[in-house]
C-alpha positions in Angstrom: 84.7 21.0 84.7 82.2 23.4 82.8 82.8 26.2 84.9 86.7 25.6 84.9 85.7 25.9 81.2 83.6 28.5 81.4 86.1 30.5 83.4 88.7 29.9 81.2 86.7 31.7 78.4 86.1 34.4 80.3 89.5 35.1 81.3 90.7 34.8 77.5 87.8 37.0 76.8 88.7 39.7 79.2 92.4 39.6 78.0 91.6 40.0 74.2 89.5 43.2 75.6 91.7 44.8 77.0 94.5 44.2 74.6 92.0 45.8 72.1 91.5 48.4 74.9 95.2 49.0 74.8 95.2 48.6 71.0 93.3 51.4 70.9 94.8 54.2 73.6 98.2 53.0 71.7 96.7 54.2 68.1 94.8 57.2 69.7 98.3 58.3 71.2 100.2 58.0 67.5 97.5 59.0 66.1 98.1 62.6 68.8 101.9 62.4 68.5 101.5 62.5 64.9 98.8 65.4 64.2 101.1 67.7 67.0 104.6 66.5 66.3 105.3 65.3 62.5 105.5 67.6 59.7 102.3 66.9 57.9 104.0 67.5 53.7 106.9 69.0 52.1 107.4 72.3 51.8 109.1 74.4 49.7 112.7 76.1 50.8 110.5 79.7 50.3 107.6 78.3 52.6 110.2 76.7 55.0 112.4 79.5 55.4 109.1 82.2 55.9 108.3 79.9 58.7 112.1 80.5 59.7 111.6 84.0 59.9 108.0 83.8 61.8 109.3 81.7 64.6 112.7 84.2 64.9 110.1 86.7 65.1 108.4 84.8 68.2 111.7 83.9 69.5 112.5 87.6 69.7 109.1 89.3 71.0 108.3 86.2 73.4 111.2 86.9 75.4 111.3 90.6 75.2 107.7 90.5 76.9 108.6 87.7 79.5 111.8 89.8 80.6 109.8 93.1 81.3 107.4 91.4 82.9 104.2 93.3 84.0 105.3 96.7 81.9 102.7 98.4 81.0 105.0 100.6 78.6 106.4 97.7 77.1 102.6 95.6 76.8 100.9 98.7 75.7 102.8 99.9 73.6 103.5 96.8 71.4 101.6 96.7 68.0 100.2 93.4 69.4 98.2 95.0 71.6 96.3 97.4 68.8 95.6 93.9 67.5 94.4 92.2 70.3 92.1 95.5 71.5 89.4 94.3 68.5 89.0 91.0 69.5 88.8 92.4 73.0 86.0 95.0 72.4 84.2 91.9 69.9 84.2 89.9 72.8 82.0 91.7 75.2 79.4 92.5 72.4 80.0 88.6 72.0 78.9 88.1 75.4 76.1 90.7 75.7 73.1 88.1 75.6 74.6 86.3 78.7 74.3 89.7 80.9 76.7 91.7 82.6 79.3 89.5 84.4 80.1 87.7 81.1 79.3 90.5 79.1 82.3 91.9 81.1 84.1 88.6 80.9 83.7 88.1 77.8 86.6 90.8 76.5 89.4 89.6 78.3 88.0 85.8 77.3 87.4 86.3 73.7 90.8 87.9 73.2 92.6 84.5 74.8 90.1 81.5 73.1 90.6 82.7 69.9 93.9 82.1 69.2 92.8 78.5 70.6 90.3 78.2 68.6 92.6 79.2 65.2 94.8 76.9 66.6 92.1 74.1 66.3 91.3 75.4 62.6 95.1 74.5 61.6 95.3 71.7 63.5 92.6 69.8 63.3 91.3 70.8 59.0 94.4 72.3 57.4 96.7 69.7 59.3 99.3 72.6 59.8 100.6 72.0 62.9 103.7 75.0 62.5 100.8 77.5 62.4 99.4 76.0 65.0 102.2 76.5 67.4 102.1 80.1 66.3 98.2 81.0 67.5 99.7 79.2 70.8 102.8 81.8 71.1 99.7 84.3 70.4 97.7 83.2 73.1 100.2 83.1 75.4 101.1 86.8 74.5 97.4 87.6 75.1 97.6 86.3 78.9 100.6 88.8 79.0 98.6 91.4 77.1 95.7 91.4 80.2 98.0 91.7 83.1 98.6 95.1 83.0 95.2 96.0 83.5 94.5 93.2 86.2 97.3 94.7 87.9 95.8 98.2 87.7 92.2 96.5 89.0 92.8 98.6 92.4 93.9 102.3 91.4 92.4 102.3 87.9 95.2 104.9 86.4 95.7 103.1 82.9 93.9 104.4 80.3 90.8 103.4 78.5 89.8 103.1 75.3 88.0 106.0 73.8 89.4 108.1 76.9 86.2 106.1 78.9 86.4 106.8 83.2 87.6 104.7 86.0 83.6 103.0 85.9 84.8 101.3 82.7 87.7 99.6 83.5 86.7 95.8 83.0 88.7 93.8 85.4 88.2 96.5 88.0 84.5 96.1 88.1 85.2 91.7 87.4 87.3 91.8 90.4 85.0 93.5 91.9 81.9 91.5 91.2 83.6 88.5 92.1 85.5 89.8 95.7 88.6 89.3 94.6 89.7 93.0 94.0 92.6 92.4 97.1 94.0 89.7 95.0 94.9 91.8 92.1 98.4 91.9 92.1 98.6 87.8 92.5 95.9 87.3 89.6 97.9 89.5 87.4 100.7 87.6 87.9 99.5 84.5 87.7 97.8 85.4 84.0 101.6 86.9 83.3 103.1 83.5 84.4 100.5 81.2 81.6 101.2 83.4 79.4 104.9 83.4 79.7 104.7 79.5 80.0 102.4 78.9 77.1 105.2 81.1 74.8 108.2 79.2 75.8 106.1 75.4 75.1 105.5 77.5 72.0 108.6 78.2 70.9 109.8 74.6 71.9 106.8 73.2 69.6 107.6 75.5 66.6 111.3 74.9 66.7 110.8 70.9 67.0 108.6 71.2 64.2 110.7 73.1 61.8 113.8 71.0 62.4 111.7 67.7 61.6 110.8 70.1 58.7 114.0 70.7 56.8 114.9 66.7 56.9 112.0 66.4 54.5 112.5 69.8 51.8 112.0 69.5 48.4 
């Protein structure tokens, strides 16, 4: 009888456990769907309405680059890419210490993570999840923005910055380094393809966001 007892205890022990358990994965999940989905305040019509206007703006450029695919004139020429070309150059000094693979890396890296890591940033301390989804549309372009250049891994004809030679050209000597040089033209794609991916989820998540938005103006 005591260890009918006993295990009777046990059982009811191991149930409240894992009711807590599920307690807990339940709260951790609202607790997600509510920092990534629900407007976090009230905004102003202004405010509201310059968030219209950004996510139009994404609406119109994330397609534009999607459509032209691996276009070097279109990527390249795009006032995006004199923005991303900092972060780009930042991130192999960024990566220096760690020697040359990740030195080399580290360009190409730096220029995708940091839009993450913004995206963090708004997330996570200012609670702004509409910004958020914005440094996601901006990473996604960056995936875009290195494809070209993946592409041209093999013949080396795009040009550098600061008019540097074919010895330069970063994912040429990566690919290289790694022996994947004959599998340009499916990397390039593939980084085309997340990036393209990553803009439309975007666009999804800022849209969702701004139409839970305007139920709650002042």
């Amino acid at each position: 009888m005591q260890w009918q007892a006993a295990d009777k205890e046990s059982f009811a022990l191991d149930d409240k456990v894992q009711r807590q358990d599920e307690q807990e994965v339940e709260t951790r999940w609202e607790a997600l769907t509510a920092l990534l989905l629900h407007p976090p305040y009230e905004v102003d019509r202004l405010t509201f309405y310059g968030r219209m206007l950004i996510l139009a703006c994404c609406f119109i450029w994330g397609p534009y680059f999607i459509l032209n695919g691996i276009d070097w004139q279109v990527i390249g020429s795009s006032f995006l890419h004199n923005i991303n070309l900092p972060f780009h150059e930042f991130g192999h000094l960024l990566f220096m210490p760690f020697g040359e693979f990740w030195s080399i890396l580290g360009g190409s890296l730096f220029q995708i993570i940091l839009p993450l890591i913004i995206l963090l940033a708004f997330l996570i301390r200012q609670q702004d999840n509409f910004s958020a989804s914005v440094m996601l549309w901006w990473c996604g372009q960056n995936f875009i923005d290195v494809s070209p250049y993946i592409a041209d891994a093999q013949l080396r004809n795009l040009p550098l910055i600061l008019n540097k030679g074919d010895e330069s050209h970063d994912r040429g000597n990566l690919l290289a380094m790694t022996g994947y040089l004959q599998h340009t033209q499916a990397i390039a794609y593939a980084s085309f393809t997340i990036g393209a991916v990553i803009i439309c989820i975007s666009l999804i998540w800022g849209s969702y966001l701004l139409r839970a938005q305007k139920k709650v103006l002042k």
